[in-house]
PyMOL CGO cylinders between C-alpha atoms (Angstrom):
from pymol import cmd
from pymol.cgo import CYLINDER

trace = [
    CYLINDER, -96.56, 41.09, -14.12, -93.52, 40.34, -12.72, 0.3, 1, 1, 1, 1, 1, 1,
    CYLINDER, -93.52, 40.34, -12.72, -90.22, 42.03, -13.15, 0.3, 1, 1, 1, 1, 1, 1,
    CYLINDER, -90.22, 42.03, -13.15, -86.90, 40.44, -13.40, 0.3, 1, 1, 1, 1, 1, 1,
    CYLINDER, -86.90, 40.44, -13.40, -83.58, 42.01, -13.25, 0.3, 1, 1, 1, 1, 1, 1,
    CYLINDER, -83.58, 42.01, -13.25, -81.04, 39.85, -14.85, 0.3, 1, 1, 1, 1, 1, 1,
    CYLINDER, -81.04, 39.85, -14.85, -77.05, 40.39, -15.67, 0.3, 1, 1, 1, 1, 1, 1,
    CYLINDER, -77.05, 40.39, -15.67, -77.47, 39.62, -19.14, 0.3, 1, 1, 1, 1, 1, 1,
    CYLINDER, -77.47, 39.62, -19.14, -80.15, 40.09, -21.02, 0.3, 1, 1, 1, 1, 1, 1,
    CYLINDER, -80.15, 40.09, -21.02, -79.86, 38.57, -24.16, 0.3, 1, 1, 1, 1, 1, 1,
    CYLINDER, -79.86, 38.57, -24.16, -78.84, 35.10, -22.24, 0.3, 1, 1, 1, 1, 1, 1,
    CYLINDER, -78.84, 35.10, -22.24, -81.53, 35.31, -20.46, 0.3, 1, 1, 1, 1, 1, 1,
    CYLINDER, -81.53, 35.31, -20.46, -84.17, 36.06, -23.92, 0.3, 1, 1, 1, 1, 1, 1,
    CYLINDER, -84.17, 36.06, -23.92, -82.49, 33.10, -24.89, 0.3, 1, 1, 1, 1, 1, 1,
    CYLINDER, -82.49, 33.10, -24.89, -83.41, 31.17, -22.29, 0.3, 1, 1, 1, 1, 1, 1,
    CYLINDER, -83.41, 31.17, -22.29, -87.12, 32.38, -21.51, 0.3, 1, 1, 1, 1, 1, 1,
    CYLINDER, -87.12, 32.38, -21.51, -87.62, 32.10, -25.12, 0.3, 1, 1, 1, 1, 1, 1,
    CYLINDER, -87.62, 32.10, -25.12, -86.14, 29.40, -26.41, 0.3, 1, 1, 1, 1, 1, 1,
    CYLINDER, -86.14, 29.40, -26.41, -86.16, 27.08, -23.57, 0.3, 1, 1, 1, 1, 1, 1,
    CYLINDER, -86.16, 27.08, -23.57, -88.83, 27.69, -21.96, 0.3, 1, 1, 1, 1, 1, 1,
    CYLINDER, -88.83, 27.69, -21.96, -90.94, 28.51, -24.80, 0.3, 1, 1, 1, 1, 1, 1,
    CYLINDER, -90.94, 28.51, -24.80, -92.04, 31.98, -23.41, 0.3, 1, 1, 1, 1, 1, 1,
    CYLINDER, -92.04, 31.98, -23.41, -93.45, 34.34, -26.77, 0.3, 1, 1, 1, 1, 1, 1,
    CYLINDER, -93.45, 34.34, -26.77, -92.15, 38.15, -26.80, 0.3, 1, 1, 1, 1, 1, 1,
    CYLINDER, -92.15, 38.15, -26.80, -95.13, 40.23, -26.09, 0.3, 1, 1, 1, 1, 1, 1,
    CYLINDER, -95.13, 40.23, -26.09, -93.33, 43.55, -26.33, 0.3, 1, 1, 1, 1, 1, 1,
    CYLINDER, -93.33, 43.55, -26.33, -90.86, 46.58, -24.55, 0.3, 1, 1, 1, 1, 1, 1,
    CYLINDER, -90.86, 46.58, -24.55, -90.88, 49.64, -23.72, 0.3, 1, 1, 1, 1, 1, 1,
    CYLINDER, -90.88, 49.64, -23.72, -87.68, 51.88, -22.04, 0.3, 1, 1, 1, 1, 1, 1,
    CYLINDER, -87.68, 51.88, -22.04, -87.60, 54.11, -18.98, 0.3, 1, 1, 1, 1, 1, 1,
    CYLINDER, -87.60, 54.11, -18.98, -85.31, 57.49, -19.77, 0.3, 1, 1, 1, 1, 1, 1,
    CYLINDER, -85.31, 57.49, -19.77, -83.35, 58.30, -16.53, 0.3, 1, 1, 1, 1, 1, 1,
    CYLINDER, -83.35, 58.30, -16.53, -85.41, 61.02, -15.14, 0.3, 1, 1, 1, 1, 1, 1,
    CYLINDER, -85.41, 61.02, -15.14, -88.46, 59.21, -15.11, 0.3, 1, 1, 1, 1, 1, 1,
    CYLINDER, -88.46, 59.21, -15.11, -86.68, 56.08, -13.23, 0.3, 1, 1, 1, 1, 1, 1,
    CYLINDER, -86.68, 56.08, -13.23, -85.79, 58.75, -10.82, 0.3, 1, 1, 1, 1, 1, 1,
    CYLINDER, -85.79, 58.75, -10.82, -89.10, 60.00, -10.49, 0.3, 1, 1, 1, 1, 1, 1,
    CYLINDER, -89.10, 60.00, -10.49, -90.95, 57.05, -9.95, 0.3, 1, 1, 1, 1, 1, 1,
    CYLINDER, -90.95, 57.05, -9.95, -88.09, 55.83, -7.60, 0.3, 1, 1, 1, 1, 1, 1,
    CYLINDER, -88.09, 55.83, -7.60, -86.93, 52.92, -9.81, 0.3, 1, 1, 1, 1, 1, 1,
    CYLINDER, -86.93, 52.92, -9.81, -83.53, 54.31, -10.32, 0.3, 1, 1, 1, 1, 1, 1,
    CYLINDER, -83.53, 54.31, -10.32, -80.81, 56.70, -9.43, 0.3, 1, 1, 1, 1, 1, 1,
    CYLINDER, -80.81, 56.70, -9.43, -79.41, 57.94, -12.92, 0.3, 1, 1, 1, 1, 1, 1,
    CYLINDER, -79.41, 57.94, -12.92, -80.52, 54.75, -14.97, 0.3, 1, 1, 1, 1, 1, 1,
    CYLINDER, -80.52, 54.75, -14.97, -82.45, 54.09, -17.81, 0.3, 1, 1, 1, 1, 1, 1,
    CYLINDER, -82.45, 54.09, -17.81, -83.40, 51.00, -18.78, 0.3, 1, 1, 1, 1, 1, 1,
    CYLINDER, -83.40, 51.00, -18.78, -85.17, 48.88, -21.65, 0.3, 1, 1, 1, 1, 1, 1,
    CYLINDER, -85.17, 48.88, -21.65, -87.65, 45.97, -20.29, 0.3, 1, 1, 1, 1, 1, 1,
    CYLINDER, -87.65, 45.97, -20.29, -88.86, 43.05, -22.43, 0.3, 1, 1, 1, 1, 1, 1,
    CYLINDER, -88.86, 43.05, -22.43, -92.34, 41.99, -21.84, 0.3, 1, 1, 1, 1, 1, 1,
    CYLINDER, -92.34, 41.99, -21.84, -92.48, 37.64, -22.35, 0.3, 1, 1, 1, 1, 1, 1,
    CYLINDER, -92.48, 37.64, -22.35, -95.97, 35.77, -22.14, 0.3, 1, 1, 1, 1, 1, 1,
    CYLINDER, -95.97, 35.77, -22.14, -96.32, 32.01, -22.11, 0.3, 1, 1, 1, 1, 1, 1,
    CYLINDER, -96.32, 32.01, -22.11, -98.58, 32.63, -24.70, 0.3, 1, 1, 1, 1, 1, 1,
    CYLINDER, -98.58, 32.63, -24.70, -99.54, 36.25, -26.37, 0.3, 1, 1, 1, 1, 1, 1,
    CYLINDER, -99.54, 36.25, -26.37, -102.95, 36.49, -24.65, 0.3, 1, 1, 1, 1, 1, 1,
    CYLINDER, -102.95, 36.49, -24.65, -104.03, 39.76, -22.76, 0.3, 1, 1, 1, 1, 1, 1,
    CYLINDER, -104.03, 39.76, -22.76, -104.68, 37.63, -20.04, 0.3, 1, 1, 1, 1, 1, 1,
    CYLINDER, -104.68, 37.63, -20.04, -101.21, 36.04, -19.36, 0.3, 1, 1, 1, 1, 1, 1,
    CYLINDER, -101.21, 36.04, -19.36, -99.26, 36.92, -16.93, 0.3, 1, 1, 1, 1, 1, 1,
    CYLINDER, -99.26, 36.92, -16.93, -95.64, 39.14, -17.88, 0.3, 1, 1, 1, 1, 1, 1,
    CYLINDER, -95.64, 39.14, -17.88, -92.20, 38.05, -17.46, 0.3, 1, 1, 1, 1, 1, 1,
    CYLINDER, -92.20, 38.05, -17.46, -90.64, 41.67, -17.62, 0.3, 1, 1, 1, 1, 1, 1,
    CYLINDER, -90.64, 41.67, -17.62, -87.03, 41.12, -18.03, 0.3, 1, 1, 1, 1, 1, 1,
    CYLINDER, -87.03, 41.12, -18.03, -84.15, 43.86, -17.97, 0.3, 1, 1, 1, 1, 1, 1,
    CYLINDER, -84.15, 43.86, -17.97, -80.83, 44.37, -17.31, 0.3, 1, 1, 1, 1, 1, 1,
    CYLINDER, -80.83, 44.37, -17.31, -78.60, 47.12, -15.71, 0.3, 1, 1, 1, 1, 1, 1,
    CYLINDER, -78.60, 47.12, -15.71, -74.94, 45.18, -17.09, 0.3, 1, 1, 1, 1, 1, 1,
    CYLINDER, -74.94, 45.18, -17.09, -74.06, 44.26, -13.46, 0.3, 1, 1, 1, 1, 1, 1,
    CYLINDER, -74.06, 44.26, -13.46, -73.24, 41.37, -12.30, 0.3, 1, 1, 1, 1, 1, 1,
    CYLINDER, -73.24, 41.37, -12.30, -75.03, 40.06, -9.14, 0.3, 1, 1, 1, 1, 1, 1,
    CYLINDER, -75.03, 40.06, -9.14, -74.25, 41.23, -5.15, 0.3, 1, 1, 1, 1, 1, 1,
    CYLINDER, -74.25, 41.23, -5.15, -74.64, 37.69, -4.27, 0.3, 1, 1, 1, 1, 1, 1,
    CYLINDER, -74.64, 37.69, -4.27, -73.42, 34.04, -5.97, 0.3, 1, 1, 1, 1, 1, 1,
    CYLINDER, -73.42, 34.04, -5.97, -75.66, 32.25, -7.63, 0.3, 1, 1, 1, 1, 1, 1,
    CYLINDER, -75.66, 32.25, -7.63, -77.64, 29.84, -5.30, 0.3, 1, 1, 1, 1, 1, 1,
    CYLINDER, -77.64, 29.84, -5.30, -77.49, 25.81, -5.84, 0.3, 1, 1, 1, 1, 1, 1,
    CYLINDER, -77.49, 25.81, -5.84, -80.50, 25.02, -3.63, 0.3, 1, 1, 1, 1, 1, 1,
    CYLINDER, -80.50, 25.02, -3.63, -83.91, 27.00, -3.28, 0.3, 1, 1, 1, 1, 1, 1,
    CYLINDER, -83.91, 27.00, -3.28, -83.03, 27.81, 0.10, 0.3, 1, 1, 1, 1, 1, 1,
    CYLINDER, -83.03, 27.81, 0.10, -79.71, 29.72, -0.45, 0.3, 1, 1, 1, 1, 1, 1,
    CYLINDER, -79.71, 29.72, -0.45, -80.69, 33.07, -0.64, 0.3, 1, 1, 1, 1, 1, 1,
    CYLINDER, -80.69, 33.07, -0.64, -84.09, 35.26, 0.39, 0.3, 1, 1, 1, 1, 1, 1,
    CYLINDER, -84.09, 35.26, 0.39, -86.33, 36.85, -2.15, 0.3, 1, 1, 1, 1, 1, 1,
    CYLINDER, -86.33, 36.85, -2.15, -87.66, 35.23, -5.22, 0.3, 1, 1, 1, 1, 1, 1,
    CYLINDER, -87.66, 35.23, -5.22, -85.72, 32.28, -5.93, 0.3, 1, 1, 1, 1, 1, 1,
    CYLINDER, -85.72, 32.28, -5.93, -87.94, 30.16, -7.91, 0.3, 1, 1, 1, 1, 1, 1,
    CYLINDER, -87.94, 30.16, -7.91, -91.47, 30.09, -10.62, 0.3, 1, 1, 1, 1, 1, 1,
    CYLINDER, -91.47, 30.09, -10.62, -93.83, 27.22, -10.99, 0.3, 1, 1, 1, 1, 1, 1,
    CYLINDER, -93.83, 27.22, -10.99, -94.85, 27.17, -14.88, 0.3, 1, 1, 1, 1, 1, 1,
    CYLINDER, -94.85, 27.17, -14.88, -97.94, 25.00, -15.38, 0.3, 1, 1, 1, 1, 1, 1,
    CYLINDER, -97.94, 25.00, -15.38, -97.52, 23.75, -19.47, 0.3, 1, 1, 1, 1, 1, 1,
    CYLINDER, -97.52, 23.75, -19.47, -99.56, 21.48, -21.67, 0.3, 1, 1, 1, 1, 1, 1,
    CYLINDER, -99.56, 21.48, -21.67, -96.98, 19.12, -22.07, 0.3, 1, 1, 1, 1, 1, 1,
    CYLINDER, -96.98, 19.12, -22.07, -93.81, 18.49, -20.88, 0.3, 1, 1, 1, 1, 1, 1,
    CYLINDER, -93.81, 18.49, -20.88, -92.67, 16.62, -24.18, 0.3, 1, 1, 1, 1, 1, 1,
    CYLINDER, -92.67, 16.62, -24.18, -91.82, 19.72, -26.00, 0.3, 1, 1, 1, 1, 1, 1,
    CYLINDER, -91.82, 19.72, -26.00, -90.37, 21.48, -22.92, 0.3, 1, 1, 1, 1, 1, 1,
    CYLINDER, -90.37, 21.48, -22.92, -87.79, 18.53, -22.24, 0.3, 1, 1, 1, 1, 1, 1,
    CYLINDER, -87.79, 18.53, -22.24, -86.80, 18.54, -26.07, 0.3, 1, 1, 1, 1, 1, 1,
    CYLINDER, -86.80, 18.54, -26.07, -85.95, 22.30, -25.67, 0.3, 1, 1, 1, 1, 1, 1,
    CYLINDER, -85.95, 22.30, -25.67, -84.25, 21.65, -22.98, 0.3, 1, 1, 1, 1, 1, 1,
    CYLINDER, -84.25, 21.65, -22.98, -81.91, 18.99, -24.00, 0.3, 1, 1, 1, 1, 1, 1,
    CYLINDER, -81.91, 18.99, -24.00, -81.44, 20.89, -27.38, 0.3, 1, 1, 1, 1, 1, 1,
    CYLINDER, -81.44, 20.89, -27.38, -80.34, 23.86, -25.39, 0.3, 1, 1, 1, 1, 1, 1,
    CYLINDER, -80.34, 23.86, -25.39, -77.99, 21.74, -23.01, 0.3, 1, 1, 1, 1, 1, 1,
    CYLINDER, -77.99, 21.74, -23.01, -80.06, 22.51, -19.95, 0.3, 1, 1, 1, 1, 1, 1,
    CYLINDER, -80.06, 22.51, -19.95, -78.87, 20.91, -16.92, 0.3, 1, 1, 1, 1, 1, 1,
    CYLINDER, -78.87, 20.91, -16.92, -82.16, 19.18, -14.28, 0.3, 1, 1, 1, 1, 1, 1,
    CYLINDER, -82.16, 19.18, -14.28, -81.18, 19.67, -11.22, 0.3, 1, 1, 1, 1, 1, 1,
    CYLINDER, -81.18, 19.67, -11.22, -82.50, 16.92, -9.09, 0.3, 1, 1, 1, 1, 1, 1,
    CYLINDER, -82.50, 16.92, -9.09, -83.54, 13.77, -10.18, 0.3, 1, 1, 1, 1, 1, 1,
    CYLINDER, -83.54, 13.77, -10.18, -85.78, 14.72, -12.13, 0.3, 1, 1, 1, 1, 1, 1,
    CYLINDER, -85.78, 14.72, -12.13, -88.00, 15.08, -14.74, 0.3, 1, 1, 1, 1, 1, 1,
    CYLINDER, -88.00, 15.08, -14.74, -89.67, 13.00, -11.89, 0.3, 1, 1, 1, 1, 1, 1,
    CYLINDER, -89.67, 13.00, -11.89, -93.68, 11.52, -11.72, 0.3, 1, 1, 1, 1, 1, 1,
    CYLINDER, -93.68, 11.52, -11.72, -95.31, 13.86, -9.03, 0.3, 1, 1, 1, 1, 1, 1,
    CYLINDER, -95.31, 13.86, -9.03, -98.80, 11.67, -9.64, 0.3, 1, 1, 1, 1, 1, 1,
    CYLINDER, -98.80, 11.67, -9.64, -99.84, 9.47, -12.49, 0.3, 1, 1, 1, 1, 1, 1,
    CYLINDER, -99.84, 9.47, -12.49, -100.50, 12.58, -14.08, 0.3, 1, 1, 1, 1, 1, 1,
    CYLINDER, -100.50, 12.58, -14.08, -98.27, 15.28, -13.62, 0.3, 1, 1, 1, 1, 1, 1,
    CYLINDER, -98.27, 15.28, -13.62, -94.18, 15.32, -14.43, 0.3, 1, 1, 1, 1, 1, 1,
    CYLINDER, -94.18, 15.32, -14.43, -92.16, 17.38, -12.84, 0.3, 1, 1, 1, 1, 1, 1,
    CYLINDER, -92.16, 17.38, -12.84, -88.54, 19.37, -13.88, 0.3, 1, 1, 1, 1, 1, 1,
    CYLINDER, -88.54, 19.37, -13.88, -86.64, 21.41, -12.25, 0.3, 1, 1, 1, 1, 1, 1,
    CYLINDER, -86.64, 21.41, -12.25, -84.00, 23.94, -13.92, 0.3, 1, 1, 1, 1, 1, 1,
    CYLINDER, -84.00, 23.94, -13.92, -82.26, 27.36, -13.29, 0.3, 1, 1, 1, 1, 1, 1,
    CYLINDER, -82.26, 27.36, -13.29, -82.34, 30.36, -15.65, 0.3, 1, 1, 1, 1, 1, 1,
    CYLINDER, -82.34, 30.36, -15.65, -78.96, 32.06, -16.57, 0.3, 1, 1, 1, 1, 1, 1,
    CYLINDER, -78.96, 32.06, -16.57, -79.06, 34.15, -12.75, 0.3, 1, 1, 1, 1, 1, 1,
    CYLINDER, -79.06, 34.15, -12.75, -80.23, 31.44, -10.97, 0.3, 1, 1, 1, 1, 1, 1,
    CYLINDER, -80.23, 31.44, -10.97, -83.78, 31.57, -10.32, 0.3, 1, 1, 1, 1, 1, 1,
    CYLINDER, -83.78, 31.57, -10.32, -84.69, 27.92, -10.21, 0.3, 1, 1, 1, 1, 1, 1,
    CYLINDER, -84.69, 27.92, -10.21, -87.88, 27.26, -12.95, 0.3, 1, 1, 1, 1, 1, 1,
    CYLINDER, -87.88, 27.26, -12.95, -90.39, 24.30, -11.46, 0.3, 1, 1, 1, 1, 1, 1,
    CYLINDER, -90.39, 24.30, -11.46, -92.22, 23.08, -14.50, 0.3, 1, 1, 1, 1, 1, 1,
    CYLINDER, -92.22, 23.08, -14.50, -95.26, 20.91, -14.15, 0.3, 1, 1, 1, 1, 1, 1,
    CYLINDER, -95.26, 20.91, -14.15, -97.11, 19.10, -16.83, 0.3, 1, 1, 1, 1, 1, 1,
    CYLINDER, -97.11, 19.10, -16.83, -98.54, 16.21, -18.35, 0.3, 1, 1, 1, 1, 1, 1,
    CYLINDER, -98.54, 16.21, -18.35, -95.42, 13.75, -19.94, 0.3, 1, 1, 1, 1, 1, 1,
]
cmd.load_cgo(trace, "trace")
């Protein structure tokens, strides 16, 4: 599982879900005191919204949540631009789908891309609502 605090969550559902074609897999919410106690929080509760590529036990989470702040830091252009997480690699079936979604949703790829990385394999590059750049590999 990973989790994911973003400035707004419901752009950011949006985009998970209906761009990248992530499923909703559930959420649960942390009162205050129990934030505090587990040292996740000062005085904040919090909903989180479990996403799954696909609703299998086995897949990994995409815990998303928001506080209603906007970020300490601007939102990078290149991978490079800032420490921490800055990007996922999402493996799909086919990138046909995934491209549709993305042009439907106005997406900008960043790059030149979608680009060949073998005969095989196609390759996009895009940025979620806070910035975290999304690699997404498949077959065309």
């Amino acid at each position: 599982s990973v989790g994911v605090v973003v400035e707004d969550l419901n752009k950011a559902l949006d985009f998970y879900i209906n761009v990248i074609g992530m499923v909703k897999t559930g959420e649960f919410s942390v009162d205050a005191a129990k934030a505090n106690e587990l040292g996740l929080s000062k005085d904040n509760s919090f909903d989180v919204k479990v996403l799954k590529l696909e609703n299998s036990e086995n897949a990994a989470e995409w815990k998303l949540m928001s506080f209603g702040k906007k970020a300490n830091h601007a939102k990078p252009t290149y991978v490079p631009d800032d420490t921490g997480v800055q990007y996922i690699t999402i493996f799909v079936k086919s990138m046909k789908p995934v491209l549709e979604r993305i042009q439907k949703h106005g997406v900008k790829m960043l790059g030149k891309t979608p680009t060949m990385l073998d005969p095989n394999r196609q390759f996009v590059l895009v940025q979620d609502p806070d910035g975290t750049f999304i690699e997404l590999i498949g077959p065309k």
